[in-house]
C-alpha positions, 0 to 999 in steps of 0.5 A: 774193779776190773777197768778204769774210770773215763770221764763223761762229757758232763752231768745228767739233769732229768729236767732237760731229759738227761738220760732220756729214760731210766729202766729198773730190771727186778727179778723176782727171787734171784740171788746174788750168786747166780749171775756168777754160777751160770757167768759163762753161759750167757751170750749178748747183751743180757745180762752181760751188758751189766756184767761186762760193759756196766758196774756190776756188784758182787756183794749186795745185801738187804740189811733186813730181816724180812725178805719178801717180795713187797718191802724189797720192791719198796726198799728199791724204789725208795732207798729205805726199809721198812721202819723208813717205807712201812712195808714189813710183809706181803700183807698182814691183819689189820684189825682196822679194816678187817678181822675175817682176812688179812690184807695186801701190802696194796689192797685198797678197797677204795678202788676197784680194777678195771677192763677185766676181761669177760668172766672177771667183770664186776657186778657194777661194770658194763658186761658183766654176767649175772654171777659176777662179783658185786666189786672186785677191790683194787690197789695202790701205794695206800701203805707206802710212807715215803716216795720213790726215786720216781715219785722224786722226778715226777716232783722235780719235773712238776709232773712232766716226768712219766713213771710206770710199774709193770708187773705179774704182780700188784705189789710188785708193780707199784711199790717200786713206783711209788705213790705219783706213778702215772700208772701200774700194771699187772695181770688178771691171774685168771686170763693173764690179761693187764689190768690197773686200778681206778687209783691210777685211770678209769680205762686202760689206755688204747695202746695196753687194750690192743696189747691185751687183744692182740694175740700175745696172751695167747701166744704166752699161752701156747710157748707154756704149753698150757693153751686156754688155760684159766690159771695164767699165773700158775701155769704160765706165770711159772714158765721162761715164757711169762718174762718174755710176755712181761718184757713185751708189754713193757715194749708197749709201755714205752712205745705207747706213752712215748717214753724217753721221746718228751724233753724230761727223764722218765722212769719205767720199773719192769719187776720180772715174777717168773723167776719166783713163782717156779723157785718157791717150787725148784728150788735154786739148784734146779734144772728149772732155775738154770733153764730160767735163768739163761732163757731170761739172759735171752729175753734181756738181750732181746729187750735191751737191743730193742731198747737201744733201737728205740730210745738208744742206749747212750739214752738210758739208764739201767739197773738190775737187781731183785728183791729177794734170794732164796734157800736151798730146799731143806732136804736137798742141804741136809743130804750135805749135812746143813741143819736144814729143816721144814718147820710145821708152824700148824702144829707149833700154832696148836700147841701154843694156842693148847698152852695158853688155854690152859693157862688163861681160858681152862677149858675153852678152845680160844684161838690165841693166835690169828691164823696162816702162820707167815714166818718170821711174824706171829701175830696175836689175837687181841681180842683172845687175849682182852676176853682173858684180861691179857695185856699186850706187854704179857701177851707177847711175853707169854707167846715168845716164852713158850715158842721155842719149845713147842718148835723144838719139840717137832725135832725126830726122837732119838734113843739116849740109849742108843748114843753113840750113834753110828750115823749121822742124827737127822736135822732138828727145828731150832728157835735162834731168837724170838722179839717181842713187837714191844721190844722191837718198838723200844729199841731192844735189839742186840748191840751189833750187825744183827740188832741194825737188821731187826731195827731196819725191820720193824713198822707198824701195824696195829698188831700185837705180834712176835717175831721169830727168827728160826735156826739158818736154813729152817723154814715153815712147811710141813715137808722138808722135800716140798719146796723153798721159801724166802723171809730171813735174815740170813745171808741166802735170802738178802743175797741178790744182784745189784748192777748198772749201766749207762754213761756216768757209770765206770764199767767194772765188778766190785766187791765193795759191801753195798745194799740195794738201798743204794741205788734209788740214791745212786739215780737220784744223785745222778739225775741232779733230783732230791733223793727218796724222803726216808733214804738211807742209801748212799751214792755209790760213787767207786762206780761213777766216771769223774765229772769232765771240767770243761 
């Protein structure tokens, strides 16, 4: 710790508004080492204001296997993972709703969004053209199994306390909100228009349709070069202008409802999906990431500077962080000699499926396995499997068997006559571990760090399924050069920031071990509320100032 602790005149209590309002700042797909790489870069209060004037920690882990975009928003609104949260990927089968498609993290057909813009209203809505869709399916916190650390002061506050997500994306919007949020936002892909769910109101409120009709979608539009376009998620989505865009409405949020004005603490997530949506194409040793990373730097001063005129940022509390890292692109860590590889989990799926044929169905061509392989979960076909008499238990066991060589076998052929060779062997695909769903409902993990990360890892579905944990910067894809992807348990994709600031918290950087569990425990602590029902995290207390006795 680079400064020493003051004292603070006395505790927050989020029932007399104190502080009046806590921002959580996701961005999507950052790692942890980015705010050192590019440190001497940034200029104002962006992210500077959490690096020099807040507590920022260096060495923040999620201390699971499965990091994607929807369980670590959970795990950062709730404090816990995804055997606490029920969250364990972006959407998964689910034989219960579904046997033709899998379904979102949030997809809940129960609702439907609403005020889509013209072209994307359903059947069953006012204005819609006759090709229109009969229903377009909303979302909500429907799988999410514990509350967040907002869900906590609207409980504490008997629902005087406001709690927003805003977001590109649905999962990413309401998961770190939780289940009692008062709304969620995130844009129609098509225009790039916000929209919500019937789970939360039947219209948007007035001041999210004027944002909508305003003029800045267009504006987003013509700073990424891509005026008129019907792929806003793509192609804006892509660009340092979505996150201004993101920020702007989260501007029109807190005006709007008034936020941090009320007489209690509310609560706003503001999860930033630009960063993600053009790293799974550059990588992060792009020019693409710099560019994004300082633009971003420009944006938060921006909103930060308009937070303290707002609200004032004595006021309010702020944490940054994000759900996720990122591995480098496999061809680009091979040139520097990492057994770095893309894995085609297309073929490794034909030739597991050809194996189990002939041992269970000759003759036939029975998919054993459901399709889109989705890395680190394979799942099985139950119903393949019961036309062959196949319980769960030697399904799984026969899957897992023959997995790690149908992977090895994708490795580039060398000629044993030819050793030694001369040059360096190209990277090979390599299974380091393969866990059955029955192992991992049982508790059979190893008896060390990586067996905590697996249990942390596993809810359930109703699925039959394996889980494989490739060799560390591997990757499902069918070309080492296109591209990069998150969802391990190594180290580059648990890496990300984690960093406060606000009153009670002690300006310096740490390097203590800590989780981004810990900050919905950290705020909920501070706030004076119950922490998240199924938290984990602790109270980071080496940055908080001491209490003043008066």
């Amino acid at each position: 710790m680079l400064c020493a602790a003051a004292p603070v005149a006395a505790r927050a209590q989020a029932y007399v508004g104190k502080p009046k309002l806590i921002v959580i700042v996701v961005i999507d797909q950052f790692r942890g080492d980015y705010l050192n790489r590019w440190r001497d870069e940034f200029k104002g209060r962006g992210f500077n204001l959490f690096m020099k004037d807040g507590a920022w920690f260096t060495d923040c882990y999620y201390e699971y296997a499965n990091t994607k975009t929807a369980p670590g928003h959970s795990t950062i609104g709730t404090g816990a993972y995804s055997n606490g949260h029920g969250i364990e990927t972006n959407d998964w089968w689910d034989a219960s709703r579904s046997d033709e498609h899998k379904v979102s993290s949030v997809e809940d057909e129960r609702y439907q969004l609403v005020d889509l813009p013209a072209g994307s209203i359903p059947a069953n809505q006012p204005g819609a053209p006759a090709t229109a869709a009969k229903f377009l399916i909303g979302s909500s916190p429907r799988n999410l199994r514990a509350t967040t650390v907002g869900d906590e002061l609207r409980l504490a506050t008997q629902g005087k306390a406001k709690v927003f997500g805003v977001s590109l994306k649905d999962r990413a919007s309401i998961l770190p909100a939780g289940q009692s949020a008062n709304g969620a936002y995130w844009i129609d892909q098509a225009s790039g228009q916000f929209t919500t769910s019937t789970y939360y109101m039947e219209h948007l409120p007035a001041w999210a349709t004027a944002f909508n009709t305003g003029g800045r979608r267009e504006q987003a539009e013509k700073e990424a070069l891509v005026e008129g376009t019907t792929q806003f998620y793509e192609l804006v989505g892509r660009t340092p202008a979505a996150n201004s865009y993101e920020l702007d409405f989260a501007k029109a949020l807190i005006t709007g409802e008034n936020l941090g004005q009320r007489g209690v603490t509310d609560l706003v997530t503001v999860s930033l999906s630009a960063n993600d949506i053009q790293g799974h194409q550059f990588g992060p040793d792009s020019d693409s990431e710099h560019e994004m990373t300082l633009s971003l730097d420009h944006d938060l001063d921006g909103f930060f500077s308009w937070l303290d005129k707002t609200v004032g940022l004595d006021n309010v509390w702020l944490a940054l962080t994000a759900d996720h890292g990122i591995a480098p692109i496999p061809a680009e860590a091979a040139k520097l000699g990492i057994n770095a590889t893309a894995v085609d989990m297309e073929k490794v799926y034909e030739g597991i499926n050809a194996k189990l044929n002939t041992r269970y169905s000759p003759g036939a061509k029975l998919a054993y396995l459901m399709p889109g392989p989705d890395l680190p979960y394979i799942v099985l076909n139950k119903k393949a499997f019961a036309k062959a008499h196949i319980d769960e238990k030697d399904a799984e066991d026969a899957v897992a068997a023959v997995l790690p060589a149908e992977v090895a076998a994708l490795a580039p052929k060398v000629d044993d006559a030819s050793l030694p060779v001369q040059h360096r062997l190209p990277p090979a695909p390599r299974v380091q571990d393969v866990y059955t769903r029955l192992q991992l409902a049982h508790g059979e993990y190893p008896s060390d760090e990586f067996g905590r990360i697996l249990a942390h890892s596993y809810t359930e579905h109703g699925n039959w399924f394996v889980m494989m944990v490739l060799d560390a910067y591997q990757m499902e894809g069918a070309s080492s050069n296109a591209g990069t992807t998150h969802f391990a348990p190594w180290s580059y994709d648990r890496h990300v920031p984690l960093a406060f600031y606000g009153a009670p918290f002690a300006p310096g950087e740490y390097h203590e071990l800590v989780a981004p569990v810990d900050l919905a425990v950290t705020f909920a602590s501070l706030a004076g509320v119950n922490r998240p029902s199924a938290a984990v995290g602790r109270v980071l207390t080496e940055a908080i100032k001491p209490a003043k006795h008066e």
